[in-house]
C-alpha positions in Angstrom: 176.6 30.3 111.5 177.1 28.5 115.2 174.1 27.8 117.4 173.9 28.2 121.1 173.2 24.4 122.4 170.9 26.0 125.0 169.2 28.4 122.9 165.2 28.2 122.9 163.9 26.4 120.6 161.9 27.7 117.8 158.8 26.8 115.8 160.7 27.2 112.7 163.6 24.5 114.2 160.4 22.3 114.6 159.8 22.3 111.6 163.0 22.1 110.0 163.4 19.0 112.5 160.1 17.3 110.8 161.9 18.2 107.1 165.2 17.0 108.0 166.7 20.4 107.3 167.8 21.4 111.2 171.6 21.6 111.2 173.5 19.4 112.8 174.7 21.3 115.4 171.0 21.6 116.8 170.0 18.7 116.2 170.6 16.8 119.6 168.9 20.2 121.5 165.9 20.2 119.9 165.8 16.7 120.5 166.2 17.0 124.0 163.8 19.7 123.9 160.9 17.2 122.6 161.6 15.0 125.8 160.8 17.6 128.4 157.8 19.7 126.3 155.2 16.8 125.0 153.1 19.4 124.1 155.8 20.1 121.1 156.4 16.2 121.0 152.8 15.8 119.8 152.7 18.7 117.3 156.1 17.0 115.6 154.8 13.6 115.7 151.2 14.7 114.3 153.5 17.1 111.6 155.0 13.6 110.6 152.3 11.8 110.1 150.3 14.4 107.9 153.7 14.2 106.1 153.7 10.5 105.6 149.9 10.7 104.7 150.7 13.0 102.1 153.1 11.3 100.6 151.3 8.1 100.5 148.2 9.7 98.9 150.3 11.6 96.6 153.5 10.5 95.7 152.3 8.0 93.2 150.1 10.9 91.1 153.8 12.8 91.3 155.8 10.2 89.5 153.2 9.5 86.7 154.3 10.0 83.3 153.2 12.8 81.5 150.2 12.0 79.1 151.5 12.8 75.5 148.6 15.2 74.7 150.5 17.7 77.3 153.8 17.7 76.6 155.0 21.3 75.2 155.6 19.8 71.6 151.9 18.8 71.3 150.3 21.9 72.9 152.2 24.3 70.7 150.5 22.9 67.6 147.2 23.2 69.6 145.2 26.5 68.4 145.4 29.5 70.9 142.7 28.9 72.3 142.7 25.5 73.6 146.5 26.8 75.3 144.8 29.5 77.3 142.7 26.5 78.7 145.4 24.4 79.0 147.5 26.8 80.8 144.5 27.6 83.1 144.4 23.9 84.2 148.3 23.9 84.7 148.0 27.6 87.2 145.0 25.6 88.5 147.1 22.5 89.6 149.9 24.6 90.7 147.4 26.5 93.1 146.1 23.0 94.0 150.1 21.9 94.6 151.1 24.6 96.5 148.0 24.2 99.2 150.0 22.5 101.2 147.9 23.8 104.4 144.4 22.7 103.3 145.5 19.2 102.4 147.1 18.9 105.9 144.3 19.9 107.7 142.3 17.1 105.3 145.2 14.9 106.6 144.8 16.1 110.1 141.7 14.0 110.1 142.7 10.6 108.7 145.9 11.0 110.7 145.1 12.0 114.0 142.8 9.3 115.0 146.0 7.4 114.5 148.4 9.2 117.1 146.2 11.4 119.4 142.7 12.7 118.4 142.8 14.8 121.6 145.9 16.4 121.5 145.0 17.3 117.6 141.4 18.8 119.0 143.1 20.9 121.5 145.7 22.4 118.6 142.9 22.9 116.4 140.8 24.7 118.9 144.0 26.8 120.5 144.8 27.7 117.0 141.3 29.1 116.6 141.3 31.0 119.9 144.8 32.8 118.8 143.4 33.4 115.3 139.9 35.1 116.0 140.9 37.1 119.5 142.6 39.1 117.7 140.4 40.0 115.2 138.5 43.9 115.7 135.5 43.6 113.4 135.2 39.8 112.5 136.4 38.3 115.6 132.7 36.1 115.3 130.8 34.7 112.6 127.0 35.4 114.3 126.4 37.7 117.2 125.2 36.7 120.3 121.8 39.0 120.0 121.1 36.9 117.0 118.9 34.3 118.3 120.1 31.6 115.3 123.4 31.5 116.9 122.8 28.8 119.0 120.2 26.6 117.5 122.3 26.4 114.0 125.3 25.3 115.9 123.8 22.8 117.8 122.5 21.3 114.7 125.9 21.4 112.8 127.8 19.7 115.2 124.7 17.6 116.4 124.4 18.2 120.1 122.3 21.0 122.2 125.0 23.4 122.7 124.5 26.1 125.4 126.1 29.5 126.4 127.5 29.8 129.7 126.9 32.9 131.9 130.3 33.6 132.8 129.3 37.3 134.0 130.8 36.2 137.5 134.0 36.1 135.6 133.1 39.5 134.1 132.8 38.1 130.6 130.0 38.5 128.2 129.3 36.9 124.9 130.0 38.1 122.1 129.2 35.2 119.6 130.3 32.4 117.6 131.5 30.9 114.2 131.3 27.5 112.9 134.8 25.5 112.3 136.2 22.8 110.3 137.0 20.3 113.4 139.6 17.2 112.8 137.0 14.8 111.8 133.3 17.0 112.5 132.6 20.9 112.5 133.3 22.7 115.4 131.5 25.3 117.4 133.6 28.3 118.8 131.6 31.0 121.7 133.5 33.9 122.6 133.3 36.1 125.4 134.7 39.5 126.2 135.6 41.2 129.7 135.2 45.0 130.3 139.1 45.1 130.1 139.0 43.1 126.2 140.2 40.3 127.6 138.9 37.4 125.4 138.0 33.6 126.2 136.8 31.0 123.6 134.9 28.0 124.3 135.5 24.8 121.7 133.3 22.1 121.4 133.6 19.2 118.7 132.2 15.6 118.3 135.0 13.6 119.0 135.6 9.6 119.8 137.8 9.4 122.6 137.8 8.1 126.0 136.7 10.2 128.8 139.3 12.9 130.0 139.6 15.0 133.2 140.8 18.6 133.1 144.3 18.8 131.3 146.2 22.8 131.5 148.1 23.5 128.8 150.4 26.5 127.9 152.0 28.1 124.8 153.4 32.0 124.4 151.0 34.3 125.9 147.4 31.9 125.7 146.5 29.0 128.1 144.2 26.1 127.9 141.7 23.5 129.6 140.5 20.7 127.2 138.3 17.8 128.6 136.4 14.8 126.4 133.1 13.6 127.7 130.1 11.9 126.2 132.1 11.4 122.8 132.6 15.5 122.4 135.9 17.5 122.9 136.3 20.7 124.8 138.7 23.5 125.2 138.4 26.6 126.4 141.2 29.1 125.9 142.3 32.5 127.4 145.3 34.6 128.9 148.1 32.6 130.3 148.9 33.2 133.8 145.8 32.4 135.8 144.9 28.6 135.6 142.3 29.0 138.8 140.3 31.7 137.0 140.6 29.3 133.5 139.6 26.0 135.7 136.5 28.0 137.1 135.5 29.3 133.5 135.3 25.5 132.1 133.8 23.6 135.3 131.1 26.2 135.0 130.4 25.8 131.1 130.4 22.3 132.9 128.2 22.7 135.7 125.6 24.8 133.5 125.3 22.3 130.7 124.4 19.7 132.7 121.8 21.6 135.0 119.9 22.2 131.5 
């Protein structure tokens, strides 16, 4: 089937880029794409190198031999038994094989110091914001009534970590959960407006050189993400308003500081 040259390009073409399965004819599009999005250029180029990590950690363990004891031959004349075990371990390391998405995300870590750690913070947190929002009953982990909440954040991801009032935005907390960062759990607060709007707050050790306010974009959700004091920020909300989102983060800035 023939390709538009100009058509937008998808996720899925990103990907098939990375696994050298785009077709030819898109090839030189999505390409082109790359160069005027760099927010897509990172996500391929960190998609890359988790691949290459992979197959470095991997690839060796794939082309060992079988051991004797477990070729079929050998467990036939096993007794019943010992197969159902067997076959257990074999389901087991399929299952392990086939999760693909957790050993990436361990490979996130070891990777992304290597290309850009702050670029990978910002995808981990935006992916977060777009996961949870949508959520009706478990959108947090711990309520915000629940006076643990903060204190047993602070001490997982090692810093005094405050909740901003951001009630002259006409949002109110709702709570937070505890995430697997790229290299150090992550804390996640969200907030609700009287219309269910819904705004995360990120925050994440994270050793990287100082950053001022960066706006990002993707589909329907926006973000600000900042570094300072060796920890990563991001808050994330509707796209569409980047004043309102600028206003939200300098004053989970301004408030954090005061205390």
């Amino acid at each position: 089937m023939m390709t538009e040259p100009n058509m937008p390009v998808t996720e899925d073409e990103l990907h098939a880029l990375v696994d050298n399965e785009l077709p030819a004819d898109r090839r030189a599009a999505v390409e082109n794409w790359l160069e005027t999005h760099p927010d897509d250029a990172a996500r391929v180029a960190a998609w890359r190198a988790i691949g290459n990590a992979m197959h470095e950690r991997y690839d060796a363990v794939a082309d060992e031999v079988i051991p004797k004891r477990l070729e079929l031959e050998q467990l036939a004349g096993r007794p019943r038994s010992w197969m159902i075990g067997a076959a257990a371990a074999v389901l087991l390391s399929f299952a392990a094989g086939g999760s693909v998405g957790w050993f990436a995300h361990e490979a996130v870590a070891a990777v992304a110091p290597a290309t850009d750690p702050v670029a990978a913070m910002r995808e981990e947190a935006f992916a977060a914001h777009r996961l949870y929002i949508g959520e009706v009953r478990h959108a947090i982990e711990v309520r915000a009534e629940e006076n643990h909440l903060l204190p047993w954040l602070s001490r997982r991801i090692g810093m005094t970590l405050r909740a901003p009032d951001l009630s002259k935005f006409d949002l109110k907390l709702l709570g937070g959960r505890l995430l697997p960062g790229i290299g150090a759990p992550a804390a996640q607060l969200m907030y609700e407006s009287g219309s269910g709007e819904r705004v995360t707050l990120y925050a994440t050790p994270l050793k990287a050189q100082r950053t001022s306010f960066r706006y990002e974009e993707a589909d329907k959700f926006a973000s600000i993400h900042w570094v300072a004091d060796n920890y990563g920020w991001v808050v994330s909300g509707p796209a569409g308003d980047k004043p309102r989102l600028k206003g939200i983060a300098m004053a989970a800035i301004e408030q954090s500081e005061r205390r």
